[in-house]
C-alpha positions in Angstrom: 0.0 0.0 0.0 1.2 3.6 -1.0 2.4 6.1 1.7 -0.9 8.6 0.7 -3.5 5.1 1.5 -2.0 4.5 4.4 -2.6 7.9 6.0 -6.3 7.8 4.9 -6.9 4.5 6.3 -5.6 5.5 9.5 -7.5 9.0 9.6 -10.7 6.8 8.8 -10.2 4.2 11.8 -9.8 7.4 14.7 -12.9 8.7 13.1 -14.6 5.5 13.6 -13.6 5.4 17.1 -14.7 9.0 18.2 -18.1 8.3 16.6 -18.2 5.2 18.5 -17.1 6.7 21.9 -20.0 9.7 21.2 -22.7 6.7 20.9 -21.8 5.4 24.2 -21.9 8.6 26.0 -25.2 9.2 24.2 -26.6 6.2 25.5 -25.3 6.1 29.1 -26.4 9.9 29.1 -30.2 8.7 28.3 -29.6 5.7 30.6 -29.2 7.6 33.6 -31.9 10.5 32.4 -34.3 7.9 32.8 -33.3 7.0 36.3 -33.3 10.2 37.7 -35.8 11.5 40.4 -36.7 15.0 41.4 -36.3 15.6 45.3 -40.5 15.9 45.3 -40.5 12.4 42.9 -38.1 10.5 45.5 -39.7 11.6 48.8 -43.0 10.4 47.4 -41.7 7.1 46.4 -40.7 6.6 50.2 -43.9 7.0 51.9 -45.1 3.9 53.5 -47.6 1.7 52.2 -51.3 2.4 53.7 -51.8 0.5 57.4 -53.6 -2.4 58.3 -55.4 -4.0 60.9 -52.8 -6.0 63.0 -54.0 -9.6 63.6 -53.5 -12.7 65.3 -54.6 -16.1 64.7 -57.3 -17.5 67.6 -55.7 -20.6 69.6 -57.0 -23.8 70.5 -55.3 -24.7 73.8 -55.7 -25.2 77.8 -55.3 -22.3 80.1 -54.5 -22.4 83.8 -54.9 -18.5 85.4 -53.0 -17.4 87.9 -52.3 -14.3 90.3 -48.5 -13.3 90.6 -47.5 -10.9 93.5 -44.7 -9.5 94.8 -43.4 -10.1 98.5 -41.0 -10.1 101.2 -40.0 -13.5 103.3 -40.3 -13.2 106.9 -41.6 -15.0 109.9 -44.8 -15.1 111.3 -46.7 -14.0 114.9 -44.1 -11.4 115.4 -44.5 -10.0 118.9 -43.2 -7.4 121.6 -41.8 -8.8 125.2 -42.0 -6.6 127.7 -41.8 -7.1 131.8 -45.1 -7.1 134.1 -42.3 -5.6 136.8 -39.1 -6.3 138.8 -37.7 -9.2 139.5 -37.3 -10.6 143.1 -34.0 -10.0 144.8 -31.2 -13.0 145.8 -30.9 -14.2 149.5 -27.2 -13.3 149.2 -28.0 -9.7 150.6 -30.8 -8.0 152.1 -29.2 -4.9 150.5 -30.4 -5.7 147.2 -34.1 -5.5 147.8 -34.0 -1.8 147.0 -31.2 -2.6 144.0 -31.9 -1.1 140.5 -33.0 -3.0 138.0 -30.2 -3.9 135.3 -30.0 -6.3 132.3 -26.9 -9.2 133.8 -27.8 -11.3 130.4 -29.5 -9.9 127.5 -31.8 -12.1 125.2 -29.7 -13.6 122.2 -31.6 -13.0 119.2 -31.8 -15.8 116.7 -32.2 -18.0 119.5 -35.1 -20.5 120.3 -37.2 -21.2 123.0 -39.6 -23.8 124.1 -42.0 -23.4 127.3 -39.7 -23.4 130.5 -36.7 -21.8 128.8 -35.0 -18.7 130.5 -35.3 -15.6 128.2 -32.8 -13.0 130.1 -30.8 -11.9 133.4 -32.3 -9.3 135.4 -30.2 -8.8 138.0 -29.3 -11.9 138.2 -32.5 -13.2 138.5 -34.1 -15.3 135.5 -36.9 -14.4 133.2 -38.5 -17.7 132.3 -41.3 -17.8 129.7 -44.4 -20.2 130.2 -47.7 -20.8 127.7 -50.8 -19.2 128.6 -53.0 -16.3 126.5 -53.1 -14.2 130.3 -50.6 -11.8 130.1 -48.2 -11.6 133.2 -49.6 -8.7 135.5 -48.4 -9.7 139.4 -46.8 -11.2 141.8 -48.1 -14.6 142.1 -47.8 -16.0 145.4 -49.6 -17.8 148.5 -53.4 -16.8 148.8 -53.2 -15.8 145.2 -56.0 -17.2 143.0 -57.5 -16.4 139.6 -56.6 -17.1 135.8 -53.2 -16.7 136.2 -52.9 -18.4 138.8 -54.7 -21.7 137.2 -52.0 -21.2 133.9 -49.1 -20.9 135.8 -50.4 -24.5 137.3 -50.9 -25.9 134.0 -47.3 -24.6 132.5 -45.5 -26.5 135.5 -48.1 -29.6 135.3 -46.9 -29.6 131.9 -43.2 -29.3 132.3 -43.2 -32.1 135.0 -43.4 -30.3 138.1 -47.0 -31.6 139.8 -49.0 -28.7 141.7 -51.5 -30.8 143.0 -54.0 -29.6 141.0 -55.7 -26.8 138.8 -57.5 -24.7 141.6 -56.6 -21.4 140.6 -55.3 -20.9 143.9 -51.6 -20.7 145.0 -51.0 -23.1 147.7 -48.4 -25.2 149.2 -48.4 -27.7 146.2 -47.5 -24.5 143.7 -45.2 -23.0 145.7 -43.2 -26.5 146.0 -43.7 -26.9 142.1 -42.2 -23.6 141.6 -39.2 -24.5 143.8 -38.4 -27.6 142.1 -38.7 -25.9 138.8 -36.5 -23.2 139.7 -33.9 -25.5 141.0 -34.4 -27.3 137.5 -32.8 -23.8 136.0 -30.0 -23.5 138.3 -31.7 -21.0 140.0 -33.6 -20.4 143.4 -37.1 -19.6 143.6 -38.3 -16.3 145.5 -38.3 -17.7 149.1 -39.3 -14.9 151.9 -36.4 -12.2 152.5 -34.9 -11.1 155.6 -37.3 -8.4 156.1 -39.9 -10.6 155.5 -38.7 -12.8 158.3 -38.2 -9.9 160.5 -41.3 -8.8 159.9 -43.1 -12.3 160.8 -41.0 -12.5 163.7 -42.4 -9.1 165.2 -46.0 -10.0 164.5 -45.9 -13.4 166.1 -44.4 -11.0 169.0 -47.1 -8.7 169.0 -49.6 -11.6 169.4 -47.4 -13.2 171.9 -47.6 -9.5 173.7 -51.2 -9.3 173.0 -52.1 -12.3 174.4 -50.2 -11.9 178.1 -51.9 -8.6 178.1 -55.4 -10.0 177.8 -54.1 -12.7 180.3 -53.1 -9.9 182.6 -56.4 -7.8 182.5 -58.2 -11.1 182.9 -56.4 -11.8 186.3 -56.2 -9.9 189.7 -52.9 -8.1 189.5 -51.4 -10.0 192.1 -54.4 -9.2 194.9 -56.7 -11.2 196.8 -60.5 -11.1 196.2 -61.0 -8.9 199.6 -58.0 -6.6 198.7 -58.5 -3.5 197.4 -61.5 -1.9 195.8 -64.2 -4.3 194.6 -67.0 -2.0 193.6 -68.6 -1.4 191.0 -66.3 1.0 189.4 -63.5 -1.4 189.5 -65.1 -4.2 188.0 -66.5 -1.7 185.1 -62.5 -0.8 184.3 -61.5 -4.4 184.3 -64.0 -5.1 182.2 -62.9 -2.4 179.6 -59.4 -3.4 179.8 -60.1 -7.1 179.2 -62.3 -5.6 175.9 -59.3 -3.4 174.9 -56.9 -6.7 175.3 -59.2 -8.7 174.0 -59.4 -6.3 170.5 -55.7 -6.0 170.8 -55.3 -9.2 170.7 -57.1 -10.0 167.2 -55.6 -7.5 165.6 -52.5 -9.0 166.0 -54.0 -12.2 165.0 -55.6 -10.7 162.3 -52.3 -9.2 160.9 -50.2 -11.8 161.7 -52.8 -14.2 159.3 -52.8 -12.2 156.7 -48.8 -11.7 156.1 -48.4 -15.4 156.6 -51.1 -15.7 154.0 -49.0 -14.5 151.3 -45.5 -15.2 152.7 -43.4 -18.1 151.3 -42.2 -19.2 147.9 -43.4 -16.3 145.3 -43.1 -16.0 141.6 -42.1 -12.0 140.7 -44.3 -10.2 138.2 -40.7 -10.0 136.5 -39.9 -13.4 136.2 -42.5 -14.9 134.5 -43.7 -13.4 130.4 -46.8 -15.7 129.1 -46.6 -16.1 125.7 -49.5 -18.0 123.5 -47.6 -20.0 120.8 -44.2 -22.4 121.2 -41.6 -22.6 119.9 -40.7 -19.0 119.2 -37.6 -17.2 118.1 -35.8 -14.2 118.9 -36.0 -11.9 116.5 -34.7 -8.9 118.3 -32.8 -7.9 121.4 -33.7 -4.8 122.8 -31.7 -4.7 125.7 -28.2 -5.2 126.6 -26.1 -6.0 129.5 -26.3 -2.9 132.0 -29.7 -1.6 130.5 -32.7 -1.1 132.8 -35.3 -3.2 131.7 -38.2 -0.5 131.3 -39.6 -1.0 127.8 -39.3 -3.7 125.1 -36.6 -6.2 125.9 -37.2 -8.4 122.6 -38.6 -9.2 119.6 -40.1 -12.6 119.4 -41.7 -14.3 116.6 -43.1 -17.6 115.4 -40.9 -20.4 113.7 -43.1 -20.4 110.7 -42.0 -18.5 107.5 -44.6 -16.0 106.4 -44.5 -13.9 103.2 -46.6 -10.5 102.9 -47.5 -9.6 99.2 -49.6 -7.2 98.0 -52.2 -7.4 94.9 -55.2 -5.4 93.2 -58.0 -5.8 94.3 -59.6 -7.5 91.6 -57.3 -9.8 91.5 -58.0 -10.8 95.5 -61.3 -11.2 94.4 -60.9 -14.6 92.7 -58.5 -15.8 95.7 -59.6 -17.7 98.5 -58.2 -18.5 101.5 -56.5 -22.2 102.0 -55.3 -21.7 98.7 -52.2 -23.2 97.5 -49.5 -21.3 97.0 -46.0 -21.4 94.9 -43.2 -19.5 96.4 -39.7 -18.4 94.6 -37.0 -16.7 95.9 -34.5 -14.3 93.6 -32.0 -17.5 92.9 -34.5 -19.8 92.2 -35.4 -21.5 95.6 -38.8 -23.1 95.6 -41.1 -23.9 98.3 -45.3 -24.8 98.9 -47.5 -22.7 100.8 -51.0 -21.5 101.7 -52.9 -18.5 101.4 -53.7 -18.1 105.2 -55.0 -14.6 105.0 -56.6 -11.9 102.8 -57.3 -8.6 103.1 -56.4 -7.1 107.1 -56.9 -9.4 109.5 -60.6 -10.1 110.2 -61.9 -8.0 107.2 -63.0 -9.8 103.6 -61.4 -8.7 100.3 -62.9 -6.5 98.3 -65.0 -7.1 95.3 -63.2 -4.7 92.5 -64.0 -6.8 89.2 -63.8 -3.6 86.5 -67.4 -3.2 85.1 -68.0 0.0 82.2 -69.4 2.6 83.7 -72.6 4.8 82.1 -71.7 7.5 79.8 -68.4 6.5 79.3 -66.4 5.3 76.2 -69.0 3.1 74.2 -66.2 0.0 73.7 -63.2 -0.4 76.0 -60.3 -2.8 75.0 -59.3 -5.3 76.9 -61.1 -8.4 78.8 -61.3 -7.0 82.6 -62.9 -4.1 80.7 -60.2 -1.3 82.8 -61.4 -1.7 86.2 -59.2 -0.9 88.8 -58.7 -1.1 92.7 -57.1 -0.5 96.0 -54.4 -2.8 96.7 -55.3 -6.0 99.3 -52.4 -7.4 101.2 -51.8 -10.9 101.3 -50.3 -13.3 104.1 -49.0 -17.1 102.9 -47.8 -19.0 105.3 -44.8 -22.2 104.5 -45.3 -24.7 107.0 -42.4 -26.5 105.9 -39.7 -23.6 104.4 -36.3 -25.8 104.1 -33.7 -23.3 101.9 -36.2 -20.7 102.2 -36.2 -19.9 106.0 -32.5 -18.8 105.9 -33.9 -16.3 103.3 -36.4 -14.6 105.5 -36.2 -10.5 104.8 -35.8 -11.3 101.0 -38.2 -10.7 98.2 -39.6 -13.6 96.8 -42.8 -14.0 94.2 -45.8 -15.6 95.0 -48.2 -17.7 92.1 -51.5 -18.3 93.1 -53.2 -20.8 91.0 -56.8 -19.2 90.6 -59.0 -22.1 88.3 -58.2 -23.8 85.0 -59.9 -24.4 81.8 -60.5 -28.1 82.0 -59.5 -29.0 78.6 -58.6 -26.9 75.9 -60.7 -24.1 74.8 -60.6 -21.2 72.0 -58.3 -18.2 73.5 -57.8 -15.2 72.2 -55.4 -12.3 73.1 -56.6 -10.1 75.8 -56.1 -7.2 74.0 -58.4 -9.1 70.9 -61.9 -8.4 73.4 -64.0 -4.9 73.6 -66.7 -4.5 75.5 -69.5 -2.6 74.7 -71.0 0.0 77.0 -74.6 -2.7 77.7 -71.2 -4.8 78.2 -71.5 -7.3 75.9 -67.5 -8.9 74.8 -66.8 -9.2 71.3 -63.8 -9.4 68.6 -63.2 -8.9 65.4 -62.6 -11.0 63.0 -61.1 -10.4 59.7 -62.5 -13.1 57.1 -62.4 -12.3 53.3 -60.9 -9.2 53.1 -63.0 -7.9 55.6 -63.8 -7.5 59.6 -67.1 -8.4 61.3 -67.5 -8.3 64.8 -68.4 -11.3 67.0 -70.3 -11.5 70.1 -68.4 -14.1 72.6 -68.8 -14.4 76.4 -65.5 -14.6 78.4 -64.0 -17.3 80.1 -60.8 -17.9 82.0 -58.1 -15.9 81.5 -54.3 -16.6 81.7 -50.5 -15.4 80.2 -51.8 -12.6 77.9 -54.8 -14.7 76.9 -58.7 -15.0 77.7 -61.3 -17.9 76.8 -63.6 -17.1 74.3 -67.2 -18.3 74.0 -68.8 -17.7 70.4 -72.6 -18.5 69.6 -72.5 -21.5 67.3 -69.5 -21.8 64.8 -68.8 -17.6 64.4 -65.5 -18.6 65.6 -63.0 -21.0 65.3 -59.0 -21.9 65.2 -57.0 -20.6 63.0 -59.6 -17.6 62.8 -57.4 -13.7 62.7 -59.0 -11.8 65.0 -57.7 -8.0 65.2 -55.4 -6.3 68.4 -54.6 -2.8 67.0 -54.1 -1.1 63.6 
């Protein structure tokens, strides 16, 4: 090929190519003119589609409702000690009759005690605690008689230490019971002081002193019938001195009776607290060594683990007392109880099922219908705590089985039910592309879910009924 082709051939190829590189620029130039929106055209084209009802499928299944509530672990029958008075004073000197009262050994709380058992020191004295409901109020001692008296002979009957009977008078068969009992507790018993014996000693002087004097008015001083005066003057004021003597001397009888009546083996109004219940526990000291023992000395409380919970009323409304209970601690410790009280002690629990009220909203969702209440405490009691009753002061949660469905039944989400304002419960149902309402009444009602009742076959599995939009 000649020099003058050549350079035609060639300026005929790099004219092929620009044409070729213009077509593709072209082309990727309309490509991307057809993809491009507007601010306006993209926004649009981000909207969300149009909403729909939000639906769930009805369930065929058994339901078992229960009531959950929160509470704390403690024990039971807590109760204040205090003392009815002092405590009786040693025979080691007469000095401490008048001693203050101080706290030698203070209750050890945590501890456990069983009818007889020695509580606390007072002065060295013990305080001992017995069963009876009468609360510790005196001295009981000789020619004492009453209630009391008649418990305190049952509690040492009891703990082996015959009386002689229940009379409900202290006689010599208590006081020895008492002795021995004492003795039993390496103590001894609140036997007659010195002043007491002092004081015996100078009334059986004064009736000894009464008597002579009597004797002496009754006699002749010494003279002979024809000594003397013998008229009637004289035998007027020997008769009034043998009446003085005579007066003189039952007094002192009289007196000396009635110390002697109460003098001999006593039981101090401080010795002695009367609980109702055994065994019990020390929860709290209140005293300690030195203290004067005034006010509260302890906390005591039953050996039975309690929990106290709390729950709406409507929900106490379906519970019932003797109920079995489930209790769980935080880490998963599981024990059986019973619902042993609701409400305060004594009272009912209150009726607070929701109901619609007149003039309100004409459907409420939701299967209580939005009835509310005042809270109603609880009390379960664990007969039998195991792990649990070294958890007592911890939170734990309670389940309360309320009633079951006996088989399975149609259930719906609680949030599926209104209620009209006649109250009437229905749902919805979307079928075909569209929702209908269906009357139902309610049954049980359990985790989120509620039994449903339709009128012949409006309703069945598998059915979407409608929660929200």
């Amino acid at each position: 090929m000649r020099p003058r082709e050549k350079r035609r051939s060639s300026r005929t190829r790099r004219l092929g190519v620009i044409v070729a590189v213009v077509a593709v620029v072209g082309a990727g130039g309309w490509f991307a003119g057809t993809r491009m929106q507007s601010p306006a055209d993209a926004a649009a084209s981000q909207q969300p589609p149009k909403a729909g009802a939000v639906t769930v499928p009805v369930e065929h299944r058994a339901l078992t409702a229960t009531v959950v509530a929160q509470g704390s672990l403690e024990y039971g029958s807590p109760r204040s000690l205090t003392l009815a008075g002092s405590v009786g004073a040693s025979q080691e000197s007469d000095e401490e009759a008048g001693a203050a009262q101080r706290v030698t050994k203070a209750p050890s709380a945590g501890s456990r005690l069983t009818e007889g058992d020695v509580l606390m020191q007072v002065n060295g004295r013990p305080v001992l605690v017995l069963l009876g409901p009468v609360p510790m109020y005196r001295t009981i001692g000789p020619g004492s008689s009453g209630d009391d008296v008649r418990q305190l002979q049952k509690a040492l009957n009891r703990l082996g230490f015959p009386t002689g009977g229940v009379t409900g008078t202290y006689g010599q068969g208590t006081a020895s019971a008492v002795g021995r009992w004492y003795r039993s507790k390496g103590y001894t018993a609140q036997e007659p002081t010195s002043a007491d014996r002092q004081q015996l000693g100078q009334l059986e002087t004064a009736v000894s002193d009464a008597q002579l004097a009597l004797l002496t008015a009754r006699g002749d001083g010494g003279k002979s019938e024809g000594d003397g005066e013998s008229g009637p003057e004289s035998k007027e004021v020997r008769r009034l001195q043998i009446k003085s003597a005579e007066k003189q001397l039952q007094l002192a009888n009289s007196a000396l009776a009635s110390f002697k009546a109460g003098y001999g083996t006593k039981v101090p109004a401080g010795e002695v607290i009367f609980l109702p219940e055994f065994p019990v526990r020390v929860d709290k000291a209140k005293v300690r060594a030195g203290d004067t023992p005034d006010g509260e000395v302890a906390a005591v409380t039953s050996s039975d683990v309690v929990v106290d919970a709390v729950v709406p009323g409507a929900d106490a409304a379906s519970l019932r007392e003797g109920t079995a209970v489930q209790v769980t601690t935080a880490d998963g410790k599981e024990a059986k109880g019973v619902l042993s009280e609701i409400g305060a002690p004594g009272s009912a629990p209150k009726d607070a099922a929701g109901h619609a009220e007149a003039g309100g909203e004409p459907e409420t969702t939701g299967a209580s219908g939005g009835g509310t209440s005042d809270p109603v405490p609880l009390k379960v009691t664990i007969p039998k705590p195991g792990p649990l009753a070294k958890d007592a002061g911890g939170a734990v949660t309670v389940t309360i089985e309320v009633g079951d469905s006996s088989g399975k039944v149609l259930a719906v989400p609680v949030a599926a039910v209104q209620t009209s304002a006649g109250g009437q419960a229905r749902v919805r149902v979307e079928r075909d592309g569209s929702v209908r309402r269906v009357e139902v009444d309610l049954g049980i009602s359990a985790d989120g879910l509620v039994e449903v009742k339709p009128d012949g076959g409006a309703l069945k599995k598998g059915d979407l009924v409608v929660v929200g939009q």
